[in-house]
C-alpha positions in Angstrom: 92.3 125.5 55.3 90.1 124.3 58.2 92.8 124.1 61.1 90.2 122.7 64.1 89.6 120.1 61.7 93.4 119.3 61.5 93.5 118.9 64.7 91.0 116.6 65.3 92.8 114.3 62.7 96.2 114.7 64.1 95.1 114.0 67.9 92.6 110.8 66.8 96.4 110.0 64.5 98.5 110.1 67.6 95.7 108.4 70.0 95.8 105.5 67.3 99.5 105.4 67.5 99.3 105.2 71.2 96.9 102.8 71.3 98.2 100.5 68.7 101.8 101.1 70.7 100.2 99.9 73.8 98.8 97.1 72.0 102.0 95.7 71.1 103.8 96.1 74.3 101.0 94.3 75.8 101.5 91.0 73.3 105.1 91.4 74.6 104.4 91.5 78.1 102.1 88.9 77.6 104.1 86.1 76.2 107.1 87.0 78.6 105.1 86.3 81.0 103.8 83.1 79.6 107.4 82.2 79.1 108.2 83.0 82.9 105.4 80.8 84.1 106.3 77.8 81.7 109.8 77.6 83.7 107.7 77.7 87.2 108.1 73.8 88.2 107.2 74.2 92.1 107.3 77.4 94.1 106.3 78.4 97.8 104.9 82.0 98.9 103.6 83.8 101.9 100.1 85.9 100.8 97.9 88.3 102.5 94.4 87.8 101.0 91.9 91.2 102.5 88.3 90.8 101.5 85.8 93.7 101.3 81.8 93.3 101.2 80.2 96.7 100.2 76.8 96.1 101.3 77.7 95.2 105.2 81.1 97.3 104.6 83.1 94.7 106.3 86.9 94.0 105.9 89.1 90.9 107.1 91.9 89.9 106.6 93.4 86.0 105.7 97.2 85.0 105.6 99.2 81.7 104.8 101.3 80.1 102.6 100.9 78.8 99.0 102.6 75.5 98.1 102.5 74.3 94.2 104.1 71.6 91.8 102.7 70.7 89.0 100.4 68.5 90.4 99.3 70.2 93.2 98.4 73.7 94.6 97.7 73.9 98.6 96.7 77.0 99.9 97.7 77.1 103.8 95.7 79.6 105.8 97.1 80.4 109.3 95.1 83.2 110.0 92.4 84.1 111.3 91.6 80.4 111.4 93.1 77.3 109.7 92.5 76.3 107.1 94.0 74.0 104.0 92.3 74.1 100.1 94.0 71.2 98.4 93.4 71.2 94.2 94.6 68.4 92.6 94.5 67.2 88.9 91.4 65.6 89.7 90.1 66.7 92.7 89.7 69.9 95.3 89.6 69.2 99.0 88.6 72.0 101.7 89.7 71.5 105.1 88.8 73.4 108.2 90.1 71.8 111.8 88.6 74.3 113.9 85.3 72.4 112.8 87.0 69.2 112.2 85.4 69.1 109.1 86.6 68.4 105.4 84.9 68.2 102.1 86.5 66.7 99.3 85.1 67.3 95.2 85.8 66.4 92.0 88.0 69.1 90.3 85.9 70.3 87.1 86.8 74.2 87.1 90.3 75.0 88.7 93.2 75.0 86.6 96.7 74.1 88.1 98.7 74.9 84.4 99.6 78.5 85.5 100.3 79.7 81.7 96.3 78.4 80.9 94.8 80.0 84.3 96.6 83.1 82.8 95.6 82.4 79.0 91.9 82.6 79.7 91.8 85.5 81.8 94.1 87.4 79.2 92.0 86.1 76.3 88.6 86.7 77.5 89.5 90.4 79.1 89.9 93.6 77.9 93.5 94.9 79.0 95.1 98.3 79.7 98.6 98.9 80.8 98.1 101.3 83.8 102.2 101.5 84.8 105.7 100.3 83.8 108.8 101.3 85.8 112.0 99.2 85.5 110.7 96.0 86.3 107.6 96.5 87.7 104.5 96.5 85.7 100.8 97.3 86.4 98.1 95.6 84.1 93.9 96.3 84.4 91.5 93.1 82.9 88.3 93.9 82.1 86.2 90.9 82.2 82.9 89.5 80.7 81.0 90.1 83.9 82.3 93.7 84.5 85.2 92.2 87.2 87.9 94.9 87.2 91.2 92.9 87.8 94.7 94.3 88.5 97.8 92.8 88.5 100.9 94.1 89.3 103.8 92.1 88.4 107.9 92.3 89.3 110.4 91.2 86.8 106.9 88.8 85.2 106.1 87.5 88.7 103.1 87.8 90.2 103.3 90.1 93.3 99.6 91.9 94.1 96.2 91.0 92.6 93.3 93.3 93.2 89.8 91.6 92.2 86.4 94.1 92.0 83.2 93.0 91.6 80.7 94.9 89.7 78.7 95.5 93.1 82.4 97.0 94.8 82.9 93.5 96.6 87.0 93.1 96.3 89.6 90.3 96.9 93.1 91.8 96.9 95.8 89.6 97.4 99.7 90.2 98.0 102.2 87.9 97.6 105.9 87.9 99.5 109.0 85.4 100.0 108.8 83.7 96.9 110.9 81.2 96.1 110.8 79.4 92.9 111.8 76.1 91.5 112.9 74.6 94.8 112.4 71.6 96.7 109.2 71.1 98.7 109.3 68.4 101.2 107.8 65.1 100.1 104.8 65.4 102.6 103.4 69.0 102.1 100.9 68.3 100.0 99.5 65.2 102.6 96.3 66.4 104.7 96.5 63.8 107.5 93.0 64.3 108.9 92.2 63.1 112.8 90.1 60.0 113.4 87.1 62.5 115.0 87.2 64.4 111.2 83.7 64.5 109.5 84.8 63.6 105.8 82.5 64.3 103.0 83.4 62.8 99.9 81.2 63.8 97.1 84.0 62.9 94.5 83.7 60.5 91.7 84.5 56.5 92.9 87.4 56.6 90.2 89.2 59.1 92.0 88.6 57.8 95.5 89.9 54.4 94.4 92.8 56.5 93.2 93.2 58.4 96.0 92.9 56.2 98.2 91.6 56.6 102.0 93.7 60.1 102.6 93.2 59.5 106.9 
């Protein structure tokens, strides 16, 4: 009886049972996320977003608050400079007062559903379940283009996600406070720009009839 041979079988058995295993608990993981999402209806965050650029090896650091409803998703920095990133259903606005400039765009790319942002990532990735302790879990994405992208998730929530760029660029964001299914004032998603603003509207004239002059 060839024993080394044995061997070989019954490791590549157990690293197909761990592997099929892990493929399971992943589905799981997956759709209870999915199904924590679909009960998100608005929701308000602080964040801590630290980008790295390899080449010039060059940190800095953002904060603010995130603001969504189903509608809308407003990213609020305070630091180190204002600045507000509107997306709407149908368009994406960009506003920088230290400038007093804003741009607003037609929204073609970024998705405001949470559960289909998450869906194509998911879909399109390879996936590996790095950690899983009580209720926090640690997922790596593989994508298309070689992105490395780590999420790290309490009780199905969102809490840290680490971006990597095949050239060692990174975005890694952290996210604190958040408070879920509550009520957001009626104005937070209004951008009231001042009269001296330099507003460049490239959108379609559908949805600026729609929209309306937002001064």
């Amino acid at each position: 009886m060839d024993f080394p041979k044995i061997k070989i079988i019954i490791v590549l058995v157990l690293l197909n049972i761990s592997v099929f295993s892990q493929a399971i608990e992943l589905v799981d993981i997956y759709d209870q996320i999915l199904i924590t999402y679909s009960t998100i209806k608005t929701c308000s965050m602080d964040f801590l977003q630290e980008n790295y650029w390899k080449e010039i090896d060059t940190f800095q650091q953002s904060k603010g608050k995130i603001y969504y409803d189903k509608d809308h998703f407003l990213i609020d920095y305070s630091e180190p400079a204002e600045q507000k990133l509107l997306v709407e259903n149908d368009t994406y606005t960009i506003y920088e007062p230290s400038i007093k400039q804003a741009m607003i765009t037609d929204n073609k790319k970024v998705e405001l559903n949470p559960e289909k942002f998450i869906s194509h990532y998911w879909d399109i990735s390879e996936k590996e379940l790095i950690e899983e302790e009580d209720d926090f879990i640690k997922i790596k994405l593989i994508t298309p283009r070689n992105e490395s992208i780590f999420l790290s998730l309490s009780n199905f929530y969102l809490i840290d996600v680490l971006i990597i760029a095949p050239t060692e660029d990174s975005v890694h964001y952290s996210f604190d406070n958040q408070k879920y299914n509550i009520d957001l004032a009626d104005n937070i998603f209004e951008i009231n720009f001042p009269d001296d603003t330099n507003i460049i509207d490239s959108s379609t004239p559908k949805n600026k009839n729609e929209k309306g002059d937002k001064k």
